[in-house]
C-alpha positions as CSV (number, residue, x, y, z in Angstrom):
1,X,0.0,0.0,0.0
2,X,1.2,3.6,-0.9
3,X,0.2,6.6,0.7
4,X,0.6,10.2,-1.3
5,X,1.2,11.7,2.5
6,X,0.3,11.6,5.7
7,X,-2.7,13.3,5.4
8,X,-4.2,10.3,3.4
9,X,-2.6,8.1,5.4
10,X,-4.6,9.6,8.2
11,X,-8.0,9.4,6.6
12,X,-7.5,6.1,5.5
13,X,-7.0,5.0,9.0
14,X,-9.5,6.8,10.4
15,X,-11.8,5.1,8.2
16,X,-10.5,1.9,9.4
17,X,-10.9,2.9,13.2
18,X,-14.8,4.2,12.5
19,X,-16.3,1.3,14.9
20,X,-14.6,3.6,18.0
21,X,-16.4,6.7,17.3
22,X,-19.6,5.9,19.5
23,X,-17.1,5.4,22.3
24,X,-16.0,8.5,22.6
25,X,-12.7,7.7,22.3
26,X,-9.0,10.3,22.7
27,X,-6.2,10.0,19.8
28,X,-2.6,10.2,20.8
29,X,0.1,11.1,18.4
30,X,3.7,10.1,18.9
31,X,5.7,13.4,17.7
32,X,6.2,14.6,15.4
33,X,6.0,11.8,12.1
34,X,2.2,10.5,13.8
35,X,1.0,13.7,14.6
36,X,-0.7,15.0,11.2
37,X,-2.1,10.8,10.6
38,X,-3.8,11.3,14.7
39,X,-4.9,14.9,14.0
40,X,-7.0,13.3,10.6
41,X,-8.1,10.0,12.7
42,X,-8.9,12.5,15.8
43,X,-10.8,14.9,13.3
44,X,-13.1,11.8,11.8
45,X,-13.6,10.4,15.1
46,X,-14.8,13.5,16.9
47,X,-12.1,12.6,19.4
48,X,-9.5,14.9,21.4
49,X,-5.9,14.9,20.2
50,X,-2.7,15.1,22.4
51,X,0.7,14.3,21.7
52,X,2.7,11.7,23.7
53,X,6.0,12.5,23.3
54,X,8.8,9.7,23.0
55,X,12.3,10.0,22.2
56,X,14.8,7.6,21.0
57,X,18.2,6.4,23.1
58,X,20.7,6.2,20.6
59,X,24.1,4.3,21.1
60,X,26.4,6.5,21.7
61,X,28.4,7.4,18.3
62,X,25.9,5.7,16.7
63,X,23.0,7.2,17.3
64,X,20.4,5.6,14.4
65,X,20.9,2.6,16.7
66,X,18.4,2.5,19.0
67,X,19.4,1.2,22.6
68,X,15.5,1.5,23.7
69,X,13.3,4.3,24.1
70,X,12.0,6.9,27.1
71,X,8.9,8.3,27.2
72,X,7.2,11.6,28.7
73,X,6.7,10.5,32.6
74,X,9.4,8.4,33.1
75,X,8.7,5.5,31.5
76,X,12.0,3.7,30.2
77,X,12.6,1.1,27.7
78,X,15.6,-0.8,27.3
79,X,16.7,-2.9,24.4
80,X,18.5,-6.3,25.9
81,X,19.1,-7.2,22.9
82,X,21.5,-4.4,21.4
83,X,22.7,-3.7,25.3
84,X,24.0,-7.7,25.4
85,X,26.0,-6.9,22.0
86,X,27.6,-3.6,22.7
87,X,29.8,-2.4,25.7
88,X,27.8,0.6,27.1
89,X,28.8,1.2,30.8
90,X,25.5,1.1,32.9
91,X,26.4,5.0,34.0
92,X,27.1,6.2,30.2
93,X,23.3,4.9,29.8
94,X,22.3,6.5,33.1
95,X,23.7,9.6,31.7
96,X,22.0,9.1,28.1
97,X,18.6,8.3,30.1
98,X,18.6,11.5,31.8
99,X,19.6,13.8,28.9
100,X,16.8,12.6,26.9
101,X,14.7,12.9,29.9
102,X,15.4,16.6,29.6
103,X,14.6,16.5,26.0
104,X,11.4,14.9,26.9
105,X,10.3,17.6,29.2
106,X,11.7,20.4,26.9
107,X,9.0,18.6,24.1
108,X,5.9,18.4,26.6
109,X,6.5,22.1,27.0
110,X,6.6,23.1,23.8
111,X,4.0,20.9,22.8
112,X,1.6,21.7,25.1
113,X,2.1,25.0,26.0
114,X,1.4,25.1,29.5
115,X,-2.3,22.8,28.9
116,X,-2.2,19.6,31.2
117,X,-2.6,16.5,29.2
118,X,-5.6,15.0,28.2
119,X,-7.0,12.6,30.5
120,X,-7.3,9.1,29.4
121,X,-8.1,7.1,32.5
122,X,-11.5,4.9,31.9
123,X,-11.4,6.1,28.0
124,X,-10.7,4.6,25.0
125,X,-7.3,5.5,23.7
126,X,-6.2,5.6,20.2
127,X,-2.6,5.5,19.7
128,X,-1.3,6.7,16.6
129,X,2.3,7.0,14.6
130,X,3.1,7.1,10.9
131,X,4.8,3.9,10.9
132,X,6.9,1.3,13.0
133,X,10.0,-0.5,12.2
134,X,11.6,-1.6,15.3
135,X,8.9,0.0,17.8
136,X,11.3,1.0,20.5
137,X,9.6,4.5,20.7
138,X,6.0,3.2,20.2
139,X,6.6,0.7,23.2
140,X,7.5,2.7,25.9
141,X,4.5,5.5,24.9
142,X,2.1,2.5,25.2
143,X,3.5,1.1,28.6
144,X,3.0,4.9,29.9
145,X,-0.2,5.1,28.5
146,X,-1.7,1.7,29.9
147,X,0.0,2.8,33.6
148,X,-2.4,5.9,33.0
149,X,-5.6,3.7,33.5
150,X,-7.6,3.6,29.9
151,X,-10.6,1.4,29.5
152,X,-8.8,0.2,26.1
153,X,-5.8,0.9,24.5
154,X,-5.5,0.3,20.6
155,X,-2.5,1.0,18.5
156,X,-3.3,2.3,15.2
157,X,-1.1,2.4,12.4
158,X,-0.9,3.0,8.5
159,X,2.6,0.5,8.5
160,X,4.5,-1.4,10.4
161,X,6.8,-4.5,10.3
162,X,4.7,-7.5,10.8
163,X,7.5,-9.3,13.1
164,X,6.9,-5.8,15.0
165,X,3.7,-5.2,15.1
166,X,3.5,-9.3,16.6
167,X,5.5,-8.0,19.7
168,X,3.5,-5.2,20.7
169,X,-0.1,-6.8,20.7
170,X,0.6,-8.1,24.3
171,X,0.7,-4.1,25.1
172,X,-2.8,-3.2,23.8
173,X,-5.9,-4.3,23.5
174,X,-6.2,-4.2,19.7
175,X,-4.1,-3.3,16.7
176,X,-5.5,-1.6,13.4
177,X,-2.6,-1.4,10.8
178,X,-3.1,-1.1,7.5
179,X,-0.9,-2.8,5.5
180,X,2.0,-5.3,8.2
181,X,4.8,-6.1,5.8
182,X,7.3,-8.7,6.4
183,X,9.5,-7.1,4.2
184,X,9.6,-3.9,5.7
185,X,12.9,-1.4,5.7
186,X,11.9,1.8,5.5
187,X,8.7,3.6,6.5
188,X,9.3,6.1,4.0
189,X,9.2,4.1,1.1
190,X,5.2,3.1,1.6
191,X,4.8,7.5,1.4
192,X,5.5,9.7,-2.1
193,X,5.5,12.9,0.2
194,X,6.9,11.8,3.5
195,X,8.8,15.3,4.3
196,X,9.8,16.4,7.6
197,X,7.4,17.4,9.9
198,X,8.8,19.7,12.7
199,X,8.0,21.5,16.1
200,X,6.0,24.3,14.5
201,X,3.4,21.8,12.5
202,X,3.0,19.5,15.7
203,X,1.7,23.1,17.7
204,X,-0.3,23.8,14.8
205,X,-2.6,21.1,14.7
206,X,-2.7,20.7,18.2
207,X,-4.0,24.1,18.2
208,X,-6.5,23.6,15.6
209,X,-8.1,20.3,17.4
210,X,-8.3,22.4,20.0
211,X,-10.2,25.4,18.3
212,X,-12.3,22.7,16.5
213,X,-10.8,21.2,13.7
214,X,-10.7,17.9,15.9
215,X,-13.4,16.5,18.5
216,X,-14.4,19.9,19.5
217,X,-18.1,20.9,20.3
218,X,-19.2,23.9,20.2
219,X,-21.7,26.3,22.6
220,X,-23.8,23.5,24.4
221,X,-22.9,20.8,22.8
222,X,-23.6,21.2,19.2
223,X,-21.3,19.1,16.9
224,X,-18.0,20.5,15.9
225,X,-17.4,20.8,12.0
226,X,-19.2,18.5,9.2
227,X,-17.5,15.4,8.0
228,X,-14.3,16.5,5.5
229,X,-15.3,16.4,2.1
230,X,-13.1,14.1,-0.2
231,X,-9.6,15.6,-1.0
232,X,-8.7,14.7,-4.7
233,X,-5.4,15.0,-5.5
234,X,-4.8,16.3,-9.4
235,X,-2.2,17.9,-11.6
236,X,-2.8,20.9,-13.3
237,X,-1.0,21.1,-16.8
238,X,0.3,24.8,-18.1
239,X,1.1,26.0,-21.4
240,X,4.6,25.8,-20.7
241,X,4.6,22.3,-20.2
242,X,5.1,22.3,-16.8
243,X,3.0,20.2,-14.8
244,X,2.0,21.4,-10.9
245,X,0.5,19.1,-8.3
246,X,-3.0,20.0,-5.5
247,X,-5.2,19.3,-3.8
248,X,-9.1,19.8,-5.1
249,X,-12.1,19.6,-2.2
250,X,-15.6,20.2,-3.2
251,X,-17.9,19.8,-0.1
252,X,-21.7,19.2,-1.0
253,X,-23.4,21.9,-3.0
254,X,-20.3,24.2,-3.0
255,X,-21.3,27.8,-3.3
256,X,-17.8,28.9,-4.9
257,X,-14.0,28.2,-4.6
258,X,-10.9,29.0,-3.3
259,X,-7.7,28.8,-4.8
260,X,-4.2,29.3,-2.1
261,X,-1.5,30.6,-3.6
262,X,0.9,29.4,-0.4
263,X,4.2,31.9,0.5
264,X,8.0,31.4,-0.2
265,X,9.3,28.2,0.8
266,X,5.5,26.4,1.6
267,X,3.6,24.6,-0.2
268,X,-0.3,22.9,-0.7
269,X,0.8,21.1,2.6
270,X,0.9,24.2,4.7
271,X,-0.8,23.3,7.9
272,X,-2.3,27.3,8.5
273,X,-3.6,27.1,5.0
274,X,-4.8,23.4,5.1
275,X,-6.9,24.7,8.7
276,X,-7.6,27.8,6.5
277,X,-9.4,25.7,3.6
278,X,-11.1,23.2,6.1
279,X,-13.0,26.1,7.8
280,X,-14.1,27.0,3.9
281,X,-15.0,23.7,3.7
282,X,-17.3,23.7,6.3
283,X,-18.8,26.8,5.2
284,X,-19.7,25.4,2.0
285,X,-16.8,26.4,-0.2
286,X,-14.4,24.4,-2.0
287,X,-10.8,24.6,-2.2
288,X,-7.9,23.9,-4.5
289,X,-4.1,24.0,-2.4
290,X,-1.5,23.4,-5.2
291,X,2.3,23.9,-5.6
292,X,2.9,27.1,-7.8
293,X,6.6,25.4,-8.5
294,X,7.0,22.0,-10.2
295,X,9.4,19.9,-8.1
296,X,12.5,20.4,-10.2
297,X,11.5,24.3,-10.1
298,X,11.6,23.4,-6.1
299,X,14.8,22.0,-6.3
300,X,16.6,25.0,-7.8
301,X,14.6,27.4,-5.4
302,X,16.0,25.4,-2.0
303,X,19.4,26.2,-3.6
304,X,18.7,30.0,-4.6
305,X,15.8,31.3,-3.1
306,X,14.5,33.4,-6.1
307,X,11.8,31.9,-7.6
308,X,9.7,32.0,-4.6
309,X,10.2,35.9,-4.7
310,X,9.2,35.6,-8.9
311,X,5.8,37.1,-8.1
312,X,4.8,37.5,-11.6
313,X,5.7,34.0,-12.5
314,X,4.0,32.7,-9.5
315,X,1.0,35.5,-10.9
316,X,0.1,33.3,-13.9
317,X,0.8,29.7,-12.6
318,X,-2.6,31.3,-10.3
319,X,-4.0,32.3,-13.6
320,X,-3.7,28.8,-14.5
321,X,-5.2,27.5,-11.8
322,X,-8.6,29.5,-12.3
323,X,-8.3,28.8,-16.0
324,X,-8.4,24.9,-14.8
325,X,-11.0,25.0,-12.3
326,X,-13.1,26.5,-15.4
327,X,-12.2,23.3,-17.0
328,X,-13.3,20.9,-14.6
329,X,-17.2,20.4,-14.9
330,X,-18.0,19.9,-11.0
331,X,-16.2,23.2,-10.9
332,X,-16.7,25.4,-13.7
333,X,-20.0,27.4,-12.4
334,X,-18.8,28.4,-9.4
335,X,-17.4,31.7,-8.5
336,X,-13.8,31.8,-8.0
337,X,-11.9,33.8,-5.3
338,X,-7.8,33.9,-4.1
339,X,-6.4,32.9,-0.7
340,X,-3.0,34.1,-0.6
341,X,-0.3,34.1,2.2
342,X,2.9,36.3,2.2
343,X,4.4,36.2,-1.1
344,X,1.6,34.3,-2.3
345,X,-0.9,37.1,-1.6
346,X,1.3,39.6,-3.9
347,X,0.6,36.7,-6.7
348,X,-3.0,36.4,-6.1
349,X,-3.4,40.3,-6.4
350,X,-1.3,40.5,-10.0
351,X,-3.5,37.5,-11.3
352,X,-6.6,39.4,-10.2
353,X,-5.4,42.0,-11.9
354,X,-4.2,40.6,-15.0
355,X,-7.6,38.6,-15.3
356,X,-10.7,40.5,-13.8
357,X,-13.0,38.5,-15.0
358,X,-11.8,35.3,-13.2
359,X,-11.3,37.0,-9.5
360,X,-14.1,37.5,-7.5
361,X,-12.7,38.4,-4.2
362,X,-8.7,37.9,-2.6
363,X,-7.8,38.0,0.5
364,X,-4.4,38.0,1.9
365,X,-3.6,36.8,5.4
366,X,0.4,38.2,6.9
367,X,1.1,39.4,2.6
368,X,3.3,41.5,1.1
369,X,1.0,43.2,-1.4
370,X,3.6,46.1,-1.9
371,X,5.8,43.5,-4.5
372,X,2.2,43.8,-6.7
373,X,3.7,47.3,-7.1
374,X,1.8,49.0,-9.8
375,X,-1.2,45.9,-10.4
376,X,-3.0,47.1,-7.1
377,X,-4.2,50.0,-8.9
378,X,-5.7,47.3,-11.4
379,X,-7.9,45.0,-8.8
380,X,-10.9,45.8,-8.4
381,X,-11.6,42.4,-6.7
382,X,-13.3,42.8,-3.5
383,X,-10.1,42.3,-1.1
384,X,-9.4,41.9,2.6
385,X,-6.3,42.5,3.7
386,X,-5.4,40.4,7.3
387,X,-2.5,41.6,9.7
388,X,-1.3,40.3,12.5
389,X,-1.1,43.7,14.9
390,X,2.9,42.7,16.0
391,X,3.6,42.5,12.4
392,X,5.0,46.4,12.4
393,X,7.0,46.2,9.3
394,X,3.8,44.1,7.2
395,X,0.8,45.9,8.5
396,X,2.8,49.2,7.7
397,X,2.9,48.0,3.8
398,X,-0.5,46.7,3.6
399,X,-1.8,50.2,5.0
400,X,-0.4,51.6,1.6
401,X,-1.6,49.1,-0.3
402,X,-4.8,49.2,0.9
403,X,-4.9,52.8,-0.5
404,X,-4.2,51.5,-3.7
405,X,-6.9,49.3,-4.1
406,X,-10.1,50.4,-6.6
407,X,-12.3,47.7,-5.5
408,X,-14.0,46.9,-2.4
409,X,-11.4,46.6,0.3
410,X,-10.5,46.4,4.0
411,X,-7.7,46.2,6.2
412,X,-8.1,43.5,9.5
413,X,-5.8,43.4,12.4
414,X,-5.5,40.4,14.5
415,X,-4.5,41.7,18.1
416,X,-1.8,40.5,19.4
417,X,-0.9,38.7,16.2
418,X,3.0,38.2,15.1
419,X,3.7,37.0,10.9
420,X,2.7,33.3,11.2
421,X,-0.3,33.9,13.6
422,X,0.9,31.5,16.0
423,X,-0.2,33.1,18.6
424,X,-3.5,30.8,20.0
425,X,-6.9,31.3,18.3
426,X,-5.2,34.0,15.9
427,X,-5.2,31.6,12.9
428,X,-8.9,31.0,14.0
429,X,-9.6,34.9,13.8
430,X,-8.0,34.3,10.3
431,X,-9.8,31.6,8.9
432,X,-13.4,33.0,10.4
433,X,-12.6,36.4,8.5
434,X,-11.8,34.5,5.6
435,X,-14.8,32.5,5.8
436,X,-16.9,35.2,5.9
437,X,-15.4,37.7,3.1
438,X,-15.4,35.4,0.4
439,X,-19.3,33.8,1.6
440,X,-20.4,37.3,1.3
441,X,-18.4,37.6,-2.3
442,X,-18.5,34.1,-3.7
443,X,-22.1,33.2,-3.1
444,X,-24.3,32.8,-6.2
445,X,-26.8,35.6,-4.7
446,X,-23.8,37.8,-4.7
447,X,-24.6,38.5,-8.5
448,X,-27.7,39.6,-8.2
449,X,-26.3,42.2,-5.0
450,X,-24.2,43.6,-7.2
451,X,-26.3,43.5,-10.9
């Protein structure tokens, strides 16, 4: 079984763990690799999400050995095995124990921000990694977990090593893994995208399951969001002959969509603009995340760094976009509007310029509008320009630009607010504003508002 990215991997194994959802159950990611699978299980199930966070003990000088595993509380796991064939000294290992101990602590922190974790004792726990070769890490997360007092405890899994997988049933109570291969040697090889995932994306999502995006309710008890849409993955093919790679969602009877032209260095798996689109989603818009580079074109810009500042390139690969969402029959009646972030958002406002009649509305959450330079004269898209208030330097810019505009326009400040909007329920304020601009813009009785 291959997996494009985790993403899918996730909603493939939520579907697989569907049975729990009536028993209320709370999802556990092991950091960082499981996190984005648990946040798409925990989002299906309705469940809570919280990290457990493990770290490897590596032999020293040869640390991609694994001489067991330590895991937040002070659980310890210790491989006989390797220990009986290599000549650690028992207070080197002490010493190793305690440094990743720190580690461990430093990782909760960051994590969780100061929230205590969620409590599992008498629930239903789901826990959930990308994959497991030698299950060192997943062990020791599961014996701290079980000393915790859960009701059930079931590993869940999109691969694993079937010799593996064998050894840790007698932790849990059941084990849902999607494909157990005997021939296993590298997790990576069942993904096409299995890129890092770091500190920052692990906050992120735990932020947005905690705003909602996961086994939230909201004011007295009404269910969180709808069920996600499908997410089709597709390839847009330009003139050039370049061919670019996103992600198309249409939730039922879409009202318009949303195309993300993502900032330098990003791409259509940006967590904030993946939380960005689901909240569109759920508002009954649909959205198309897609790389404006091809990969070789990604390759080159990781070496020099310019093409992600080529706004007017980037300008008419968003042309291109809108061109093919006109192209695609479940798309082509509905009302198109431009999501853009940083760099991105300086794209979006040149292809709304260049091509009026495709842009119905833009809005730009931390941009740089300023490097449109003499286009913003030329929208007259209905735009809403979104600044974080401790983004000095950003909100200064997009208080010119905003004086440029000819179309409908307005400026929002997120208090308190820094570039990213990492700061807690900023992104929220982001996506809400979002929601709301391009509803009132997008929506089919929008033409007859403005006839």
């Amino acid at each position: 079984m291959l997996f494009r990215d985790r993403v899918d991997a996730g909603r493939r194994l939520a579907f697989a763990l569907r049975r729990y959802r009536d028993e209320a159950p709370v999802v556990l990611g092991l950091p960082r690799g499981g996190v984005p699978v648990a946040y798409e299980v925990a989002r299906a199930l309705k469940a809570p999400l919280d990290v457990w966070v493990v770290r490897k003990l590596g032999v020293p000088g040869y640390e991609e050995l694994g001489l067991g595993a330590i895991s937040e509380g002070g659980e310890v796991y210790l491989n006989e095995e390797v220990l009986a064939e290599i000549d650690v000294p028992q207070e080197e290992v002490a010493e190793i124990v305690d440094r990743k101990a720190a580690e461990v602590e430093d990782r909760v922190r960051r994590f969780r921000r100061g929230r205590p974790p969620v409590d599992v004792e008498g629930r239903t726990v789901v826990v959930v990694d990308d994959g497991i070769a030698t299950g060192g890490t997943v062990r020791v997360a599961l014996r701290a977990v079980r000393r915790r007092g859960p009701r059930r405890l079931v590993l869940a899994v999109p691969v694993a090593s079937a010799t593996t997988l064998e050894s840790l049933r007698p932790e849990v109570d059941e084990v849902v893994c999607l494909d157990a291969d005997p021939q296993l040697f590298a997790i990576g090889a069942y993904y096409q995208d299995f890129r890092q995932t770091t500190d920052e994306d692990v906050v992120e999502l735990l932020e947005r399951a905690r705003i909602g995006g996961a086994g939230a309710e909201g004011e007295e008890g009404q269910a969180g969001p709808p069920e996600p849409a499908d997410e089709l993955p597709i390839e847009l093919e330009l003139d050039e002959g370049a061919r670019l790679q996103g992600s198309l969602t249409i939730p039922a009877g879409a009202t318009g969509i949303v195309l993300f032209a993502h900032g330098s260095g990003s791409s259509r798996h940006s967590p904030r603009n993946r939380y960005v689109a689901e909240v569109l989603q759920s508002a009954g818009l649909a959205t198309l995340l897609f790389d404006l580079l091809t990969g070789e074109e990604e390759a080159v810009d990781e070496r020099t760094g310019h093409l992600r500042f080529d706004v007017e390139l980037l300008a008419g690969r968003v042309v291109s976009a809108a061109l093919a969402t006109r192209e695609q029959p479940e798309t082509s009646a509905l009302r198109i509007g431009y999501f853009g972030a940083s760099t991105g958002a300086a794209a979006a406002l040149i292809a709304a310029a260049r091509r009026p009649d495709l842009a119905d509305a833009v809005v730009s959450r931390g941009g740089r509008p300023d490097l449109a330079g003499a286009y913003l004269e030329q929208v007259r898209a209905p735009t809403l320009l979104i600044v974080g208030s401790a983004d000095t330097e950003v909100l200064a810019l997009n208080r010119q630009a905003l004086q440029l505009l000819r179309g409908p326009r307005q400026l929002a400040i997120v208090e308190g607010a820094t570039h990213l909007f990492e700061e807690p329920g900023t992104l929220e304020e982001v996506a809400r504003a979002a929601s709301a601009w391009f509803v009132r813009y997008l929506a089919p009785q929008a033409l007859d508002a403005t006839a």
